[in-house]
Every structure is written in C-alpha cells, then in structure tokens.
N, CA, C and O atoms as a GROMACS GRO file, in nm:
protein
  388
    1UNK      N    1   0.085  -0.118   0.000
    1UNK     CA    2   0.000   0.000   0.000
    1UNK      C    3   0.089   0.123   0.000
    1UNK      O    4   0.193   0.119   0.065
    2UNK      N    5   0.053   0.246  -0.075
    2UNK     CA    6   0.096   0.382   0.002
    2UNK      C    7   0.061   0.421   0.032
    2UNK      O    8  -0.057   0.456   0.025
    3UNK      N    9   0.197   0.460   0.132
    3UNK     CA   10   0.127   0.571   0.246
    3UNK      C   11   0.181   0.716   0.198
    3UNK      O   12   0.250   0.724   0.096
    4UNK      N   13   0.154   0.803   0.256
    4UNK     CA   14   0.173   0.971   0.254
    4UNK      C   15   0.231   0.981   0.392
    4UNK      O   16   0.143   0.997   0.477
    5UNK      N   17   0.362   0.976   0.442
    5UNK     CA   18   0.385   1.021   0.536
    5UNK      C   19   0.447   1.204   0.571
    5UNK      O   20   0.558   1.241   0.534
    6UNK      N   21   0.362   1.284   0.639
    6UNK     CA   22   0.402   1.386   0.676
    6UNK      C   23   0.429   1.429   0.774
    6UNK      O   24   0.361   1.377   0.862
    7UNK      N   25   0.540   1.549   0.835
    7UNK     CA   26   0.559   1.555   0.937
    7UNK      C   27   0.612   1.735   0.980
    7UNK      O   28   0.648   1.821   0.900
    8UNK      N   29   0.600   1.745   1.122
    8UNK     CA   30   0.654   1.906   1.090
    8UNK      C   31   0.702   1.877   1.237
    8UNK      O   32   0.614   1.844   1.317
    9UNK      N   33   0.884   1.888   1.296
    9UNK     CA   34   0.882   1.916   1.404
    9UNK      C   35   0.955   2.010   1.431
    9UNK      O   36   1.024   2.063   1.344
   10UNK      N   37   0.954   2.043   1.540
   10UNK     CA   38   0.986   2.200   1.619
   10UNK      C   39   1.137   2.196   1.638
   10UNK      O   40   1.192   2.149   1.738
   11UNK      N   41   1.192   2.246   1.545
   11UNK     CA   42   1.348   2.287   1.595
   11UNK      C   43   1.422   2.444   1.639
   11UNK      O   44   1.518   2.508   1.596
   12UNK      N   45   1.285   2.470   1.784
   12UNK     CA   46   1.349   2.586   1.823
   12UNK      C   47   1.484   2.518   1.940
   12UNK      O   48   1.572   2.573   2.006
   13UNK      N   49   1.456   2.423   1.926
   13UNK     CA   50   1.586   2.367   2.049
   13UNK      C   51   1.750   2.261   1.952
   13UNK      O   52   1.695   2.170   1.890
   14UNK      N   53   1.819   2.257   1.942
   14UNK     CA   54   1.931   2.167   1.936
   14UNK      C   55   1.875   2.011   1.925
   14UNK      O   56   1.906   1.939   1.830
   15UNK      N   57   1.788   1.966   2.035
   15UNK     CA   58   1.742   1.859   2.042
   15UNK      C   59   1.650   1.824   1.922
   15UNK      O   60   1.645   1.725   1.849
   16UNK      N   61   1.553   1.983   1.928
   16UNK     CA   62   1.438   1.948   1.785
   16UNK      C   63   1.504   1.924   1.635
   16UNK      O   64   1.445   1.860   1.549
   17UNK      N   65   1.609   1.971   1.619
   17UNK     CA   66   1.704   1.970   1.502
   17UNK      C   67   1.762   1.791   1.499
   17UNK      O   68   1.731   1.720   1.403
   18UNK      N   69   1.805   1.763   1.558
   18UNK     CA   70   1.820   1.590   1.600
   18UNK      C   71   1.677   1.520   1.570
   18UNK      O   72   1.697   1.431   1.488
   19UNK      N   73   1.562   1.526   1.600
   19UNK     CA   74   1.470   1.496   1.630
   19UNK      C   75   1.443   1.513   1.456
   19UNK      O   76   1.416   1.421   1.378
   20UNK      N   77   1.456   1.635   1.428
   20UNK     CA   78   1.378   1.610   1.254
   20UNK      C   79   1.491   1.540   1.122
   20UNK      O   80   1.470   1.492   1.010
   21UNK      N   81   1.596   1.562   1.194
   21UNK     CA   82   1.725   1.420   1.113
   21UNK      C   83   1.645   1.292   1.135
   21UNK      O   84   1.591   1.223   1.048
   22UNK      N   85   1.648   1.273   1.274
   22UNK     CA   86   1.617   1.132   1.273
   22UNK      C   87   1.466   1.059   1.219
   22UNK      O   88   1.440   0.940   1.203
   23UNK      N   89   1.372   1.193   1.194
   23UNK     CA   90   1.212   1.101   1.177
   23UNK      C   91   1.288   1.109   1.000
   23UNK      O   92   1.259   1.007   0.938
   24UNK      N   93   1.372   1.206   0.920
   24UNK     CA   94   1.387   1.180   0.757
   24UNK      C   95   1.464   1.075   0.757
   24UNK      O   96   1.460   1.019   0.648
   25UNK      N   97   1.547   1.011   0.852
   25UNK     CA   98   1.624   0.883   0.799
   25UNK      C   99   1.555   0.789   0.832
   25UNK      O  100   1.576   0.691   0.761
   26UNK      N  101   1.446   0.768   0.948
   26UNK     CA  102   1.365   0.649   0.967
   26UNK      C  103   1.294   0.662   0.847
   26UNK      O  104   1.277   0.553   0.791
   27UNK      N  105   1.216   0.820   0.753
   27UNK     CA  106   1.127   0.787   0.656
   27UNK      C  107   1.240   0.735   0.521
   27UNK      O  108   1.210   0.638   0.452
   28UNK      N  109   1.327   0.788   0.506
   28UNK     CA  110   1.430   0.734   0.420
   28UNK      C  111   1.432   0.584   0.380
   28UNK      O  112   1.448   0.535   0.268
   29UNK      N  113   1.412   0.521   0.504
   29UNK     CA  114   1.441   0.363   0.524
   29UNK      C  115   1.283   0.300   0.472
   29UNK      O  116   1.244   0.183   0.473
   30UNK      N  117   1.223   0.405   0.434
   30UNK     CA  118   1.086   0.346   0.417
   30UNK      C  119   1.027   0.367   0.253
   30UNK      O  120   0.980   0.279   0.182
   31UNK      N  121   1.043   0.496   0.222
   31UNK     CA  122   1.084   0.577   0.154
   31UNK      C  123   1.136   0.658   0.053
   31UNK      O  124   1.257   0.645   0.036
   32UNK      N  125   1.043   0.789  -0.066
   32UNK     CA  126   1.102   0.800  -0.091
   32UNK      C  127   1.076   0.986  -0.061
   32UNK      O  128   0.961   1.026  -0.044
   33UNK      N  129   1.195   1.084  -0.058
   33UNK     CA  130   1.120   1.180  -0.012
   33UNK      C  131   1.073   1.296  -0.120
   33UNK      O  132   1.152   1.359  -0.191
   34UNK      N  133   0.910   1.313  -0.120
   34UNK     CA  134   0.878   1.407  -0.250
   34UNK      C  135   0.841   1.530  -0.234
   34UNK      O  136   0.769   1.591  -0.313
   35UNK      N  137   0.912   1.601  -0.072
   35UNK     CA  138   0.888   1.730  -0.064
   35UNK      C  139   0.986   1.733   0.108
   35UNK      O  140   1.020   1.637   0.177
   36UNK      N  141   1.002   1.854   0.128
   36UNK     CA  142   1.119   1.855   0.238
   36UNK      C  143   1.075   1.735   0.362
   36UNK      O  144   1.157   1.651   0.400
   37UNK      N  145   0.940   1.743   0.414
   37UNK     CA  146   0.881   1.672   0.518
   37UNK      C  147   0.743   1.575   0.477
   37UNK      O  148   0.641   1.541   0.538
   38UNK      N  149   0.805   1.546   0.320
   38UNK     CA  150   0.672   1.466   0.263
   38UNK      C  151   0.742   1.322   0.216
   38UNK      O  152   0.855   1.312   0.168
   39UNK      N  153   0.670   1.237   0.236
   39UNK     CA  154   0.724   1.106   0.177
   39UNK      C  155   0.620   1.012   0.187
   39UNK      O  156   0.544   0.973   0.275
   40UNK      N  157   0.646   0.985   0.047
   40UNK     CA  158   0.604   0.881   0.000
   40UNK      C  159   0.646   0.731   0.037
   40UNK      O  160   0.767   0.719   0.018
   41UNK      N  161   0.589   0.611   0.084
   41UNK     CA  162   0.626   0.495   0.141
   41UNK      C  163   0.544   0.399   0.060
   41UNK      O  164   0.441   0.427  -0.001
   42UNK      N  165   0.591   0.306   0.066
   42UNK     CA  166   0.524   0.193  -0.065
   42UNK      C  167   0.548   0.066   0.059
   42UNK      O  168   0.664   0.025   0.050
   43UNK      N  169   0.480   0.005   0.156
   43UNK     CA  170   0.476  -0.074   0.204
   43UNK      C  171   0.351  -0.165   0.259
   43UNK      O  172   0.232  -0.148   0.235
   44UNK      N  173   0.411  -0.266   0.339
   44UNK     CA  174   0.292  -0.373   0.310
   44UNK      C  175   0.213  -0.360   0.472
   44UNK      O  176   0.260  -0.278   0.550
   45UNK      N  177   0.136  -0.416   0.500
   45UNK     CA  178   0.061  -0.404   0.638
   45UNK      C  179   0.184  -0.358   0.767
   45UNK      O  180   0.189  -0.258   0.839
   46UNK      N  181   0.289  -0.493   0.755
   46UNK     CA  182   0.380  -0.542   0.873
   46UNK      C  183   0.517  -0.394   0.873
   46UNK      O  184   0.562  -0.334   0.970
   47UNK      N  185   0.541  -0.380   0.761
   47UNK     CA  186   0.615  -0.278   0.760
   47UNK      C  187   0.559  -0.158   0.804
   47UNK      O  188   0.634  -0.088   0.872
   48UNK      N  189   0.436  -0.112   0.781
   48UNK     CA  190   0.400   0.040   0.826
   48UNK      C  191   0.360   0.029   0.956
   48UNK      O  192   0.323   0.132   1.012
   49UNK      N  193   0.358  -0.099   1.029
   49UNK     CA  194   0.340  -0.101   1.194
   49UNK      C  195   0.463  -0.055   1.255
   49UNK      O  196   0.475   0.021   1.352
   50UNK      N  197   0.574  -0.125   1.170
   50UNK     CA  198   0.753  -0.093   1.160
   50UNK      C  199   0.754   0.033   1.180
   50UNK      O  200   0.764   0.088   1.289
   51UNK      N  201   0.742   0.099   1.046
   51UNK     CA  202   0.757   0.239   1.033
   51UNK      C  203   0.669   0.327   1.146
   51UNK      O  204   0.735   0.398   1.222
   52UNK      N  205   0.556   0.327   1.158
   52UNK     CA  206   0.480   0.436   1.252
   52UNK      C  207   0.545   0.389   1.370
   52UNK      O  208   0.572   0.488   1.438
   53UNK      N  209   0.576   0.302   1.416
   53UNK     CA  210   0.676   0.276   1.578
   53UNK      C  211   0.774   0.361   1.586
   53UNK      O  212   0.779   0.448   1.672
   54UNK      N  213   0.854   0.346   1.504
   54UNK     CA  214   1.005   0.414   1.506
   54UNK      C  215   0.988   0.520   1.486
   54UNK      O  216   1.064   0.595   1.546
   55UNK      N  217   0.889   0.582   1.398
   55UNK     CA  218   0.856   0.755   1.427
   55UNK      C  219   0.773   0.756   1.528
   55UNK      O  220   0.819   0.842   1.602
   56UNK      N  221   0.668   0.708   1.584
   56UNK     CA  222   0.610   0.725   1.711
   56UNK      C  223   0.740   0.780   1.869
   56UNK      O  224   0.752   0.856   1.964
   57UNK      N  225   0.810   0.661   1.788
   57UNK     CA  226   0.941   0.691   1.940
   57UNK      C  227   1.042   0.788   1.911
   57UNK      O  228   1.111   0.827   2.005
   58UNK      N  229   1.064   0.838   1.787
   58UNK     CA  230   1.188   0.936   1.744
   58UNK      C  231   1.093   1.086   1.812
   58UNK      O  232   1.165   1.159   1.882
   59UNK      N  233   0.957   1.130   1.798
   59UNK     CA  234   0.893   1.244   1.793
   59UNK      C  235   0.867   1.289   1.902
   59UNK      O  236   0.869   1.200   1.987
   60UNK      N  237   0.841   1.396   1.945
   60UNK     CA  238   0.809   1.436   2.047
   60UNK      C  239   0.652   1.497   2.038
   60UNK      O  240   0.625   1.611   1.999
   61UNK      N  241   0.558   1.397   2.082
   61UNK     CA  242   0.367   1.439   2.074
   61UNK      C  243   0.358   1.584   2.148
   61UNK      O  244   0.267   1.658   2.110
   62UNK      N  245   0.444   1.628   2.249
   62UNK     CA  246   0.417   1.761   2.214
   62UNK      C  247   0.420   1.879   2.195
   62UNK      O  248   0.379   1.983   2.248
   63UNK      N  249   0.488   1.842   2.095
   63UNK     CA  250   0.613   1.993   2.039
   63UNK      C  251   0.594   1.923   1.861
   63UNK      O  252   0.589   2.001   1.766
   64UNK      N  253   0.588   1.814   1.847
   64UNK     CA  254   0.564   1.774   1.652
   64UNK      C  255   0.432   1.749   1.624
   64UNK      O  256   0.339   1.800   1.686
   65UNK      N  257   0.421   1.672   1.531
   65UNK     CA  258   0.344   1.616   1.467
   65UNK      C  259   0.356   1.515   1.340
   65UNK      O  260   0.444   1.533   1.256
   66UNK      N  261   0.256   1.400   1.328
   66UNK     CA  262   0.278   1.325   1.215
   66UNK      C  263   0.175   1.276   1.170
   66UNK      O  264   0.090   1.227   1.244
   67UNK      N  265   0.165   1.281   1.030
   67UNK     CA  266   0.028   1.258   0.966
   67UNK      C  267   0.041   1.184   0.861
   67UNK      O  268   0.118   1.225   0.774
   68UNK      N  269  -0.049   1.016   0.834
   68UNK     CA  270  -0.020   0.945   0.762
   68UNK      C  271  -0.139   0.959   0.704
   68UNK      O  272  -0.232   1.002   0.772
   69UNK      N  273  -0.166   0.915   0.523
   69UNK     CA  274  -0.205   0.980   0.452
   69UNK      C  275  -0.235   0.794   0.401
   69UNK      O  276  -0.139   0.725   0.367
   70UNK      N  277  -0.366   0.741   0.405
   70UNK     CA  278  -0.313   0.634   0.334
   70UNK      C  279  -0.384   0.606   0.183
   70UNK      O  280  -0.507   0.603   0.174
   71UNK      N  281  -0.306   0.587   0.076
   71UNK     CA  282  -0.356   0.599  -0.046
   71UNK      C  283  -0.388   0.485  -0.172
   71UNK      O  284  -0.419   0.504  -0.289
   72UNK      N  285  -0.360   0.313  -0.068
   72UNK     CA  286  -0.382   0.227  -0.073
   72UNK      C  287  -0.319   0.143  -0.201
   72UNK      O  288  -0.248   0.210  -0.275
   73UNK      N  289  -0.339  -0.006  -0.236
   73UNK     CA  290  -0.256  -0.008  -0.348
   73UNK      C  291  -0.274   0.031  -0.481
   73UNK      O  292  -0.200  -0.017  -0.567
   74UNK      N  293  -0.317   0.070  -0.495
   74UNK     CA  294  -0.327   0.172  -0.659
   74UNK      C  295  -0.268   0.339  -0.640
   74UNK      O  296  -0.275   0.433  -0.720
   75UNK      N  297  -0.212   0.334  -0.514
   75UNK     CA  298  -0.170   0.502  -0.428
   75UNK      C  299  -0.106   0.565  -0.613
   75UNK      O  300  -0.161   0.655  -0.677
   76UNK      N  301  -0.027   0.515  -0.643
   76UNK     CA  302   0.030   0.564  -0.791
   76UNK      C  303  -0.046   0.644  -0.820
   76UNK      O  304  -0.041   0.765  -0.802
   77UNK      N  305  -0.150   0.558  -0.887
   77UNK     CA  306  -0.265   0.637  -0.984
   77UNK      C  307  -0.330   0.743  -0.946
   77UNK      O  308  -0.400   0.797  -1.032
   78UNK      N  309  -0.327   0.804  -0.811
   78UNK     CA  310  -0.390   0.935  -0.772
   78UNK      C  311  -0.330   1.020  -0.713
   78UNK      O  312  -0.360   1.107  -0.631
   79UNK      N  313  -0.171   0.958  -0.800
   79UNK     CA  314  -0.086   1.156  -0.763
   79UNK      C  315  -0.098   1.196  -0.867
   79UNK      O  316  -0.127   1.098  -0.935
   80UNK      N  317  -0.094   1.280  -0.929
   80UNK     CA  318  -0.060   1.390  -0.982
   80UNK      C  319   0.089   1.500  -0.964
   80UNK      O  320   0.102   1.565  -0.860
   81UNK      N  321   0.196   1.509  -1.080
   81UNK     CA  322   0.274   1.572  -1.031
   81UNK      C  323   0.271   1.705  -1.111
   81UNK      O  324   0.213   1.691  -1.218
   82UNK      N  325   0.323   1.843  -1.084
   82UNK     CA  326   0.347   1.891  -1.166
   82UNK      C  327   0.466   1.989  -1.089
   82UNK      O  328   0.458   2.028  -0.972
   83UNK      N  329   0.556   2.012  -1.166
   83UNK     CA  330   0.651   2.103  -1.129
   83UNK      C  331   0.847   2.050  -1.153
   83UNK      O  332   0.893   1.955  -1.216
   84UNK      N  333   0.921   2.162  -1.071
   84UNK     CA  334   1.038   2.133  -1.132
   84UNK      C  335   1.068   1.994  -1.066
   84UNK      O  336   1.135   1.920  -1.138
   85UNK      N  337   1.021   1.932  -0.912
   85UNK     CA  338   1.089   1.836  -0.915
   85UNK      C  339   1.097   1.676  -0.978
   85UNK      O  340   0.981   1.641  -0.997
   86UNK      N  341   1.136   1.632  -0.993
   86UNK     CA  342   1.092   1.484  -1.067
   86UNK      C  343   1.041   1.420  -0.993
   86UNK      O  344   1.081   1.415  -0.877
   87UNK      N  345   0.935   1.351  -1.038
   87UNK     CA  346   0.865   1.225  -0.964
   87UNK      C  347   0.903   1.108  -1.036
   87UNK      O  348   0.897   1.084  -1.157
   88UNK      N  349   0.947   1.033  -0.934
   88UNK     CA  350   1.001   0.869  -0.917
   88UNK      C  351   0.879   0.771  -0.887
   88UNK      O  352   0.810   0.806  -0.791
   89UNK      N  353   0.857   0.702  -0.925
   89UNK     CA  354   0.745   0.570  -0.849
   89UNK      C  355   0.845   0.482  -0.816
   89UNK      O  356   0.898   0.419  -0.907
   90UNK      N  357   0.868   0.472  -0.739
   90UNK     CA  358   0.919   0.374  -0.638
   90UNK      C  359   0.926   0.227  -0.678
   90UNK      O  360   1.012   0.151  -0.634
   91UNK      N  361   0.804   0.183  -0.787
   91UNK     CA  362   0.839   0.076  -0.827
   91UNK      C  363   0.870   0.029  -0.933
   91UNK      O  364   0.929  -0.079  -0.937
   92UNK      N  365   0.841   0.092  -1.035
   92UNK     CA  366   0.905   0.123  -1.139
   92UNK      C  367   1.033   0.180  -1.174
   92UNK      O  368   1.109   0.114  -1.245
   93UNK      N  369   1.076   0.323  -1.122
   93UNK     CA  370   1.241   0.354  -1.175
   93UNK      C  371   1.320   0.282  -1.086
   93UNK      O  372   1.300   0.232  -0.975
   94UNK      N  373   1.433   0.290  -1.176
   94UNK     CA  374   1.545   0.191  -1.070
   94UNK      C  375   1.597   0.331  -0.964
   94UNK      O  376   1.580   0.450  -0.992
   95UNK      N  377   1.660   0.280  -0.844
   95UNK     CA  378   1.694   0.368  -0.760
   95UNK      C  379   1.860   0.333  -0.722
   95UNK      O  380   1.892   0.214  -0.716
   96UNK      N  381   1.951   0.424  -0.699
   96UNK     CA  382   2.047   0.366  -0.654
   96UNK      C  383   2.066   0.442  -0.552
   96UNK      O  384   2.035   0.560  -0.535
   97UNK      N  385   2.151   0.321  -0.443
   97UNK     CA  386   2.142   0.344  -0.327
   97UNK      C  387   2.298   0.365  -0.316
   97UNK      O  388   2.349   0.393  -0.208
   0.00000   0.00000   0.00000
C-alpha cells in the first residue's frame, strides 16, 4: 500500500534539530522523499506497523506532529505531479542506493 507520510517538528531547540534528522532517515528507510517533510512509502501491512513505531518513538507528541495519509494499493494512480521536481514511483524507476 501507500502511504503519505508527513511531518513538521519544532526545531526551536538543538534537540528538535536531532529529532527532525532522525524522523527523515527512519522515513528514508521506508521511503522515498517528494517534498522537504513529505514522503512517499510503498509498504505492506507489517512494515507500516515498523515504520509508525520508530517515528512514534523518534517524535516528540508535544512539540511535533505526524500525519499518515493512506492511499492504498493503486496510491500511484492518484498523484498527480506537476513542477520542477521529478517524480520517481518507487516501483518502477530503478533507484540507486
């Protein structure tokens, strides 16, 4: 399925700056990213229990926020892109890591 994962956290502190590294490399691992705090995730039931854990525990409930978007398996077919950046589908282009 995809998901839409979004997120916005508070880096008026040192700590919040740590805090928004670590929720883009947990979404990284999931992931692909299609806007500074937007990402796209292409996973199956067991993995997005994975994923929402490890951002559940990286975030701070109350100072962030995180909002999953779910767009199910056909998620592809109802983006729409337009603009300078490129859109990738995740399962189709090759990616190198």
């Amino acid at each position: 399925m995809l998901v839409l994962v979004t997120y916005d956290v508070n880096v008026a502190s040192e700590l919040g700056t740590r805090r928004l590294r670590h929720v883009a490399k947990i979404c990284l691992d999931y992931g692909l990213r299609v806007q500074n705090s937007v990402f796209e995730c292409e996973v199956d039931p067991a993995q997005f229990v994975q994923l929402k854990s490890k951002l559940i525990k990286a975030f701070n409930s109350e100072k962030d926020s995180l909002r999953f978007y779910f767009l199910g398996k056909n998620g592809q077919s109802k983006i729409e892109h337009i603009g300078a950046k490129p859109a990738l589908d995740a399962l189709r282009d090759p990616i190198i890591l």
